[in-house]
C-alpha positions in Angstrom: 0.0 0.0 0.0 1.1 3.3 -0.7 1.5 6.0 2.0 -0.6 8.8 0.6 -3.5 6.0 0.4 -2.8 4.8 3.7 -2.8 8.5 5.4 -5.7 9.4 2.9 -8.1 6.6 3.9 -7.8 7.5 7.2 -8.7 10.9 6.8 -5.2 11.7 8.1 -4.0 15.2 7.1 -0.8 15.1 5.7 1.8 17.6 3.1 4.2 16.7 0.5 7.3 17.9 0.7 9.6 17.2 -2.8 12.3 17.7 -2.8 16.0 17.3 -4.6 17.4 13.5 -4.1 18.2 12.9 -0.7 20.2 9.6 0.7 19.8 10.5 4.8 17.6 11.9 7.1 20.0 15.0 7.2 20.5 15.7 3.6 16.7 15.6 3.2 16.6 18.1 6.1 19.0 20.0 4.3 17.0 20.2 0.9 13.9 20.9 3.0 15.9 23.9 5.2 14.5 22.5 8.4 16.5 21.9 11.4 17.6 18.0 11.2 15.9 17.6 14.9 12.4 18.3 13.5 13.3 15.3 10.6 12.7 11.7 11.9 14.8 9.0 10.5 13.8 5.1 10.4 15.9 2.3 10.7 15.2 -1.2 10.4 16.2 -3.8 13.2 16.5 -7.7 13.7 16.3 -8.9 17.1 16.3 -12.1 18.5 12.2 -11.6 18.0 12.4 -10.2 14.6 12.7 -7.0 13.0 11.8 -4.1 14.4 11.9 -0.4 12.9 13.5 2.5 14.9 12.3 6.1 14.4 14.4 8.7 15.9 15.5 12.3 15.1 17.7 12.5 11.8 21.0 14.3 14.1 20.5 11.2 16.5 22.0 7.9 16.4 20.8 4.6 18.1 22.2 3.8 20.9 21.9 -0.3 20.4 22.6 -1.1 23.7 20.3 0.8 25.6 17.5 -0.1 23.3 18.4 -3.6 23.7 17.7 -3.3 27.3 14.8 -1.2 26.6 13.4 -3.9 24.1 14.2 -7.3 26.3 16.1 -8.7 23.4 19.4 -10.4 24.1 20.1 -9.4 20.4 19.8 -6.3 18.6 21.7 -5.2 14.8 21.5 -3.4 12.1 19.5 -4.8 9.0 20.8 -5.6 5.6 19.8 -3.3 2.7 19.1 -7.1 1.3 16.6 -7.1 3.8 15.0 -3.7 3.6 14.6 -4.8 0.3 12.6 -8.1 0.8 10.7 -6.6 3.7 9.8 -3.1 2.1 9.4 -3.8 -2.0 7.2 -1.0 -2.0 9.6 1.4 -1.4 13.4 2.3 -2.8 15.8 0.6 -1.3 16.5 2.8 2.1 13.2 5.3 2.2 11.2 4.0 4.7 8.3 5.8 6.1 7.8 5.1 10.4 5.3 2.7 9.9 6.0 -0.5 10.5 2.4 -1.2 10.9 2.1 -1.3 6.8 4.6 -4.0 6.7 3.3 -6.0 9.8 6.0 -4.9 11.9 6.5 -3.5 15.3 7.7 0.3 15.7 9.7 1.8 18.3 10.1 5.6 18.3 12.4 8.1 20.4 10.9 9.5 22.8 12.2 13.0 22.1 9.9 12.9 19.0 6.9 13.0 21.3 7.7 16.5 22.1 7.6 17.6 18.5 4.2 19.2 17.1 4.8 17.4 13.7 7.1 14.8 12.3 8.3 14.7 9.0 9.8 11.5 7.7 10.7 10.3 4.2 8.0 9.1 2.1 8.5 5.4 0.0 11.3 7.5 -2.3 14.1 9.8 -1.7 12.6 12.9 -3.4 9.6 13.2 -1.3 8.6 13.8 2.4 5.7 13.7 4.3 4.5 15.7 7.4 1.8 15.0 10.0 1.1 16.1 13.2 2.5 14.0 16.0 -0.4 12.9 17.4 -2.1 11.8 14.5 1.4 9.5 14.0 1.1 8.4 17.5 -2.7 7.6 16.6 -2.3 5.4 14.0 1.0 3.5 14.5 0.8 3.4 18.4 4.4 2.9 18.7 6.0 1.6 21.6 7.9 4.8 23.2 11.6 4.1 24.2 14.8 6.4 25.1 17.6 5.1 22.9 18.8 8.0 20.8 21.6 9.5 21.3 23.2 12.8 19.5 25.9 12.2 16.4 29.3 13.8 16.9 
């Protein structure tokens, strides 16, 4: 399912963003000229119970071992782009949106996101964004909420 038609049919409110090609959560920040803190970033996990997606803000990294602990996984790793790939065919390989619900799979999300009015995350391709209000992303993903992001250098 596509993310417009998933935000659409539930009478979710939502803006495109295009912009230029971007690869990260920061250079899509850049190309938008917002602050990278107001730009989530998602991640995909395995874990000893499966895979898992991350969203956090895009001038944070995760910190693996405290969400380990925060998870109750005795492991926790970085996916393959392989993997993206098979899980999220939908999308281009590395732009996925914070919903793991679309793909049948848990979502864990920073919970310095939860102080943001709005989150704005890459859509399915690298040339678009999408922004919603926070609450209506809490709404309909009910993430579990989790401190494991910690700033880049």
């Amino acid at each position: 399912m596509k993310l417009d038609e998933m935000l659409s049919s539930r009478r979710i409110p939502f803006e495109r963003l295009h912009h230029r090609p971007a690869y990260t959560a920061n250079r899509m920040a850049q190309a938008l000229h917002v602050k990278g803190k107001d730009v989530a970033k998602t991640v995909l996990l395995r874990t000893d119970r499966g895979y898992v997606l991350a969203v956090l803000p895009a001038t944070h990294q995760i910190d693996l071992s405290q969400l380990r602990h925060e998870l109750g996984t005795q492991r926790i790793e970085m996916a393959t782009e392989d993997e993206m790939d098979s899980l999220f065919p939908d999308c281009e390989r590395g732009a996925i949106p914070p919903f793991g619900s679309m793909y049948n799979l848990p979502t864990v999300v920073d919970e310095s996101l939860a102080k943001d009015k709005e989150i704005t995350f890459e859509s399915q391709c690298h040339e678009e964004a999408v922004r919603i209000a926070y609450e209506d992303f809490e709404k309909l993903e009910h993430p579990q909420m989790a401190h494991f992001a910690c700033r880049t250098n």
